[in-house]
C-alpha positions as CSV (number, residue, x, y, z in Angstrom):
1,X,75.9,102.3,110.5
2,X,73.4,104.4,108.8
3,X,72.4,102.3,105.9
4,X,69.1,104.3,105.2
5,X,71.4,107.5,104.9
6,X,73.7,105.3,102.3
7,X,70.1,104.5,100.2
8,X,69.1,107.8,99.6
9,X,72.8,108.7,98.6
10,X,72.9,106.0,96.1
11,X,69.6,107.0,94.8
12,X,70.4,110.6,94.2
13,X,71.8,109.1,91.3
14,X,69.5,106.9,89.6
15,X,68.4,109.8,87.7
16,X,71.7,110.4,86.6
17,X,72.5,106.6,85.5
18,X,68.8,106.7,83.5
19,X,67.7,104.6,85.5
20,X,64.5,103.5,87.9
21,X,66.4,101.1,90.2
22,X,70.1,99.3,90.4
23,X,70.6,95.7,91.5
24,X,73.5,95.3,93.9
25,X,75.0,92.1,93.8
26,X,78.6,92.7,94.7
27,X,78.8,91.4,98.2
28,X,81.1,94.7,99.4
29,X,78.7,96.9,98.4
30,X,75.4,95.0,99.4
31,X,77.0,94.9,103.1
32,X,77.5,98.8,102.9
33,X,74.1,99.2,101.9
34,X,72.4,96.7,104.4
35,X,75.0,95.6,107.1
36,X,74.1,92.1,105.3
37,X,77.0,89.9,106.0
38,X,76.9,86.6,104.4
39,X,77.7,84.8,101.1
40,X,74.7,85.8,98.9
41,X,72.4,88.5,98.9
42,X,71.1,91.2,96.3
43,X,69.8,94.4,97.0
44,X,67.0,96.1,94.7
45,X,68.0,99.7,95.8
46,X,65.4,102.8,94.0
47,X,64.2,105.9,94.6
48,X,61.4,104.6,97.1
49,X,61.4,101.4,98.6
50,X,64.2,98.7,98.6
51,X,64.0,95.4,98.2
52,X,66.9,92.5,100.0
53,X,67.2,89.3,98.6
54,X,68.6,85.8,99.3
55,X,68.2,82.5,99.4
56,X,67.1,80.0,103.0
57,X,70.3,79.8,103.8
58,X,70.1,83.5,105.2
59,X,66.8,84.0,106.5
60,X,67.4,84.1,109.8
61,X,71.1,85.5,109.3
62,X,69.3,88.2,106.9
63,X,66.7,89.1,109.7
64,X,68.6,89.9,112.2
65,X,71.1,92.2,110.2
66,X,69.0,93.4,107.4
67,X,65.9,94.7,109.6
68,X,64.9,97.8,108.2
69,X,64.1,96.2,104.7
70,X,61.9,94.5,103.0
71,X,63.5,91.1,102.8
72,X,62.5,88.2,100.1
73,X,63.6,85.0,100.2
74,X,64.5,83.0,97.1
75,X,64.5,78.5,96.5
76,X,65.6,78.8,92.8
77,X,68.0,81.4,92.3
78,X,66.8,85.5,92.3
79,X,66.1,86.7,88.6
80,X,62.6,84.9,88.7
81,X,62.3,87.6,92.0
82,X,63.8,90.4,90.8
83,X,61.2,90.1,87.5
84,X,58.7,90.0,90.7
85,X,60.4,92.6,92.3
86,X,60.2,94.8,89.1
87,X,56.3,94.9,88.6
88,X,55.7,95.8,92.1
89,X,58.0,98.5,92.3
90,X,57.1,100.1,88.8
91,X,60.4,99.1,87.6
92,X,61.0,99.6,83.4
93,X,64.5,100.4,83.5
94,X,66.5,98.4,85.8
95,X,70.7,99.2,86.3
96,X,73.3,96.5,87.3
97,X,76.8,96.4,88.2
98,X,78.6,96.0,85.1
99,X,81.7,95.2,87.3
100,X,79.8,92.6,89.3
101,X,77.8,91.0,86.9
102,X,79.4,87.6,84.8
103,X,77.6,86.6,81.2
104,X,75.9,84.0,82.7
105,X,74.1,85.7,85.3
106,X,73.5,89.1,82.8
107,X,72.1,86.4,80.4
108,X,69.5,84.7,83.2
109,X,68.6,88.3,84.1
110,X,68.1,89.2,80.4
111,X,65.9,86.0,79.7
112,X,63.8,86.4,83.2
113,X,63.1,90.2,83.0
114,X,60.5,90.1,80.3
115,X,59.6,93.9,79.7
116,X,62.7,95.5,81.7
117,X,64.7,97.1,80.2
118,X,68.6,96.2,81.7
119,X,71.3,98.9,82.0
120,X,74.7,98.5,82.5
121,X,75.7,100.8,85.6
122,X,79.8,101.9,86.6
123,X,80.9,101.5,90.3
124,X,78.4,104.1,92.2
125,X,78.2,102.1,95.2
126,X,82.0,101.6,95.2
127,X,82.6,105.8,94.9
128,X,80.3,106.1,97.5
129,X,82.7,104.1,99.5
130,X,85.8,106.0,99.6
131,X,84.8,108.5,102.0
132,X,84.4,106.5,105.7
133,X,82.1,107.6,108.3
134,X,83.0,108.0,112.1
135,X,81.6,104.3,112.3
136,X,83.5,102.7,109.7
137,X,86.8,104.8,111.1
138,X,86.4,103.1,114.2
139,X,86.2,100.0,112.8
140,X,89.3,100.4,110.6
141,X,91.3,101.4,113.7
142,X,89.9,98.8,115.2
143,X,91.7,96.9,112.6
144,X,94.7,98.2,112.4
145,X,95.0,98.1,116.6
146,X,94.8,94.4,115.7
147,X,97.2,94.8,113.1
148,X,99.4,96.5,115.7
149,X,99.6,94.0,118.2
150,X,100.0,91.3,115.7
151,X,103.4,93.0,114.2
152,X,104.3,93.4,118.5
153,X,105.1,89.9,118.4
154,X,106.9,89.5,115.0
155,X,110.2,89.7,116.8
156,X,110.0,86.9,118.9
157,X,108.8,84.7,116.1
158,X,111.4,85.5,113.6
159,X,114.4,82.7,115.0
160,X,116.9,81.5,113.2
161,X,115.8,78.5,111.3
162,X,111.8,79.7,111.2
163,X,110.4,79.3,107.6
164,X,108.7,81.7,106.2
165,X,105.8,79.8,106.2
166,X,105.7,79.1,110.0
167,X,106.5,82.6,110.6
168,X,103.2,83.8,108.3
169,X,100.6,81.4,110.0
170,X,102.5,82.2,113.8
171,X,101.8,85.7,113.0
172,X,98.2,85.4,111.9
173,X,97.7,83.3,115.2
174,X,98.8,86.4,116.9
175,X,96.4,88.5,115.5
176,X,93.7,85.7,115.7
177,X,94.4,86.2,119.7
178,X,94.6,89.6,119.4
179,X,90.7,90.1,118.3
180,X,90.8,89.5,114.0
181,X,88.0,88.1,112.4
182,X,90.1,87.2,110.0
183,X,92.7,87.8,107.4
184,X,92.4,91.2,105.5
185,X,94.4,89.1,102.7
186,X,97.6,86.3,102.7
187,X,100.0,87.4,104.7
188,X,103.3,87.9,103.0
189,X,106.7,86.8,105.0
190,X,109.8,86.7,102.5
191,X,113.3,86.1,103.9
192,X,116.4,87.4,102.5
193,X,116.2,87.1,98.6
194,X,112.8,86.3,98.5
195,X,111.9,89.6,99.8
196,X,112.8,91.1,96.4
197,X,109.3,90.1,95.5
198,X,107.1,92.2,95.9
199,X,103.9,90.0,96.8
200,X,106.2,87.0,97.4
201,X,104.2,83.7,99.0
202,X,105.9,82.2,102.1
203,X,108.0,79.5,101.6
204,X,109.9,76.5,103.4
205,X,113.0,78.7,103.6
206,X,114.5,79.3,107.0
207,X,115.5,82.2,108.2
208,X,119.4,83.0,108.5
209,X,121.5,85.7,110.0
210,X,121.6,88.8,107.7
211,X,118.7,88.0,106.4
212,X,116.5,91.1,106.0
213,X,112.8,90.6,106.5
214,X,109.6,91.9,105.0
215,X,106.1,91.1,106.5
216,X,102.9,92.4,104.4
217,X,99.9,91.4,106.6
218,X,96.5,93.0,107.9
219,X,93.9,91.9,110.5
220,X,89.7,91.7,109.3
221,X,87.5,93.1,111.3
222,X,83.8,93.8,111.3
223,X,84.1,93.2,107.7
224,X,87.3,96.0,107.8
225,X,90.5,95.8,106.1
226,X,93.7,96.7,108.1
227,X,97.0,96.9,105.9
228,X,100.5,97.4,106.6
229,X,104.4,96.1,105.9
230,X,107.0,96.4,108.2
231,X,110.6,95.3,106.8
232,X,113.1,94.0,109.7
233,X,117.1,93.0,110.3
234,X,117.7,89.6,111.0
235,X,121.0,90.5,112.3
236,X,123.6,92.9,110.3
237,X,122.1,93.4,106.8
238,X,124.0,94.3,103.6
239,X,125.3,98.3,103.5
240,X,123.3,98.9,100.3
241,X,119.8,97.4,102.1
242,X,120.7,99.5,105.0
243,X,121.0,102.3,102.6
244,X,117.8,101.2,101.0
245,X,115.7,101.2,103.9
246,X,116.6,104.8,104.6
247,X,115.6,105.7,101.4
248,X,112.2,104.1,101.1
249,X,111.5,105.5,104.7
250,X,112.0,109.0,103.4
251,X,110.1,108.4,100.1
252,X,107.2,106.7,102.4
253,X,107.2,109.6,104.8
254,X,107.2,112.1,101.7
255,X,104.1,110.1,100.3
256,X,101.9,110.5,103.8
257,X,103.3,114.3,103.9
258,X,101.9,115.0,100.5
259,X,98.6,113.3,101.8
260,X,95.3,115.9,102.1
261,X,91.8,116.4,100.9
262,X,91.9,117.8,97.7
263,X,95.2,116.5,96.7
264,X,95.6,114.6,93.3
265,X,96.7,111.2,94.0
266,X,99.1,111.0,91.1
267,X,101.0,113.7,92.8
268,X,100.9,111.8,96.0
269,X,102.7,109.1,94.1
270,X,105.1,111.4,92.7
271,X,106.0,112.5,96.2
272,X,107.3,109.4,97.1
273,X,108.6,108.0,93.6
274,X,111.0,110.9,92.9
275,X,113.3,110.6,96.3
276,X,113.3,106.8,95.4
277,X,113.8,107.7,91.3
278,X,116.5,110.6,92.2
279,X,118.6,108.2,94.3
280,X,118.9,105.9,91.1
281,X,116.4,103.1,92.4
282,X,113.4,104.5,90.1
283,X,113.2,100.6,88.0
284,X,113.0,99.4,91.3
285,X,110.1,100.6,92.6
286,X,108.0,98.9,90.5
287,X,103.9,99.2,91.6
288,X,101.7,102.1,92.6
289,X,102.2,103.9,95.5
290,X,98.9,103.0,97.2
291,X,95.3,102.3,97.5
292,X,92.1,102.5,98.9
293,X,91.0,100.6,101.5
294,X,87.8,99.6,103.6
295,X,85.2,96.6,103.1
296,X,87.9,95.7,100.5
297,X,91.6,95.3,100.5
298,X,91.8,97.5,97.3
299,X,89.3,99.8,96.3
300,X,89.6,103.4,95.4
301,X,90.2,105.3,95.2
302,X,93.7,104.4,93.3
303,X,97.4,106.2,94.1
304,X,99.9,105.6,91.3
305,X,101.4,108.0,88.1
306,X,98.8,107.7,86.1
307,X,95.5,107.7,88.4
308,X,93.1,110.8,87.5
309,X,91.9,110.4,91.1
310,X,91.6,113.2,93.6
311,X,91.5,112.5,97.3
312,X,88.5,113.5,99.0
313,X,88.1,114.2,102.8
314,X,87.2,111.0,104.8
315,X,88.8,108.5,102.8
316,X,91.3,105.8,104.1
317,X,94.6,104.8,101.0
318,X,98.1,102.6,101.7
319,X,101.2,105.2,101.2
320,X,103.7,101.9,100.2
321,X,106.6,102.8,98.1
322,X,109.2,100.0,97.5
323,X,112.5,98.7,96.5
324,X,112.9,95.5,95.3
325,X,116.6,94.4,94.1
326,X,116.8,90.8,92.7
327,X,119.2,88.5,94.2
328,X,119.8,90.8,97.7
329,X,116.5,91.5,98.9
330,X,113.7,94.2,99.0
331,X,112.3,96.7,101.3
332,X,108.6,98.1,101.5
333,X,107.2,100.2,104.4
334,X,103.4,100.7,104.8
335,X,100.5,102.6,106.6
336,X,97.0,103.2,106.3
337,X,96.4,107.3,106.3
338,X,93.4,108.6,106.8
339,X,92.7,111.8,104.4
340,X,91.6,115.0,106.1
341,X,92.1,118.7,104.8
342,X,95.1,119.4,106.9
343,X,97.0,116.0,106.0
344,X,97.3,112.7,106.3
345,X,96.9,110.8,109.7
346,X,98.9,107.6,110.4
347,X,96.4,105.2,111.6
348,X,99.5,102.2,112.7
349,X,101.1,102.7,115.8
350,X,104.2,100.4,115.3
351,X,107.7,101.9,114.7
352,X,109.2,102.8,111.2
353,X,112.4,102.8,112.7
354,X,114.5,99.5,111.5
355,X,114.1,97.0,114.0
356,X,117.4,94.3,114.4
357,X,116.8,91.7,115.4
């Protein structure tokens, strides 16, 4: 990872935002800037030299990842060091993430930073994010291999009488074995009815034959999100989910066809949304058709009607249309696609053909 390179990016645009200097404190983006992993840390990023801070927890934590910084290390809490910080850099105007930043802590900043000026800055780390390097690539493949051999063994979890619940935390265990760090978010298992929700939270209830089955779920690694839903047969489904299925396969295949740099992402949503519309399901479709993904679950940049986004080369987004009919059940397919200027590539491995059980 090439923080250094990511620096001098971000402060290409300080003259831009008006400003000296911008204090990171949103933990996504302080790890993209400094490979800085843990629970607290700030980053005082300007057109010369940076400054990392955090508090004794960290030290040693902060040394070993954070090595081509200057790091400072707080008792107290950090304005008293950005105020420091400030007066040795030459600091007079100093930006901060509007988005990352409560009242409280804008208030302590505004109270300790006698004779700096604050500025309220948009997500410029965050736009710097959509497009991945080779490095983070490989580390979201890495992810979604994970992801993969997690969803291998879905089949011989899903038994008759399972809950959903059980089936969630077996699956997790399997991609626990398989390599994950962690979860990329709560894994979603809904049964039957319950899969007419579309972020439904597992349950006690068992699984029965004809039950159709949706699984939402995506390994963490290296700090990397992996996303993807499969939808199964637990035995012979109803006609109309059967016919569903079909549909929202086509509509999701349309969405990753339509995928390429350059490409507005509202007409990447309308790709998949008018198959699903034009076969009379268009209420029941009912969220955006993706999202970005990386060092968070959802980041940009955004895919759904009304997004002014426009996909750039190098940037990872969910294609996940859906149908969700109360009372009978739902059906959701998803993939990570990587954006390049002759399309979209697949990152999942596993099968989109319906799997019954």
């Amino acid at each position: 990872m090439d923080h250094a390179l990511r620096r001098r990016l971000l402060a290409e645009r300080l003259a831009d935002l008006g400003v000296d200097a911008l204090l990171v404190s949103r933990l996504p983006n302080v790890r993209y800037l400094t490979g800085f992993s843990g629970s607290n840390g700030q980053v005082i990023a300007g057109t010369g030299d940076s400054l990392f801070l955090t508090d004794g927890r960290y030290d040693e934590q902060s040394r070993r990842e954070v090595g081509d910084l200057e790091r400072r290390v707080y008792l107290d809490g950090f304005p008293g060091f950005v105020l420091e910080a400030c007066r040795s850099l030459g600091i007079a105007r100093l930006g901060f993430e509007a988005a990352g930043t409560t009242v409280k802590a804008h208030g302590e900043l505004v109270a300790a930073l006698e004779g700096v000026e604050l500025v309220a800055a948009g997500p410029e780390v965050e736009r710097l994010r959509w497009v991945k390097d080779e490095a983070e690539l490989r580390l979201l493949e890495r992810a979604q291999e994970i992801t993969d051999a997690g969803f291998d063994g879905l089949p011989g979890i899903l038994r008759e009488g399972v809950s959903e619940r059980d089936a969630a935390l077996e699956l997790e265990l399997a991609m626990r074995r398989a390599g994950a760090d962690g979860l990329a978010f709560e894994t979603i298992v809904a049964f039957g009815e319950n899969a007419a929700e579309p972020h439904h939270e597992p349950t006690a209830r068992d699984l029965r034959r004809g039950d159709i089955v949706k699984a939402d779920f995506g390994a963490l690694f290296a700090g990397y999100h992996a996303d993807m839903t499969r939808t199964l047969a637990f035995g012979e489904i109803a006609p109309e989910l059967l016919e569903v299925y079909e549909l929202v396969r086509a509509a999701q295949q349309a969405g990753v066809d339509a995928v390429r740099a350059g490409a507005s992402a509202a007409d990447v949503d309308a790709a998949s949304r008018v198959i699903i519309a034009d076969a009379g399901y268009g209420n029941a479709f009912s969220h955006g058709l993706g999202h970005g993904v990386g060092l968070e679950i959802h980041e940009g940049p955004t895919v759904r009607r009304t997004s002014e986004d426009v996909l750039p080369e190098g940037t990872v987004v969910t294609i996940e249309p859906g149908v969700y009919l109360p009372g009978k059940g739902g059906v959701r397919i998803e993939d990570i696609v990587y954006v390049t200027p002759d399309g979209g590539r697949v990152l999942p491995r596993s099968s989109k053909e319906l799997t019954v059980l």
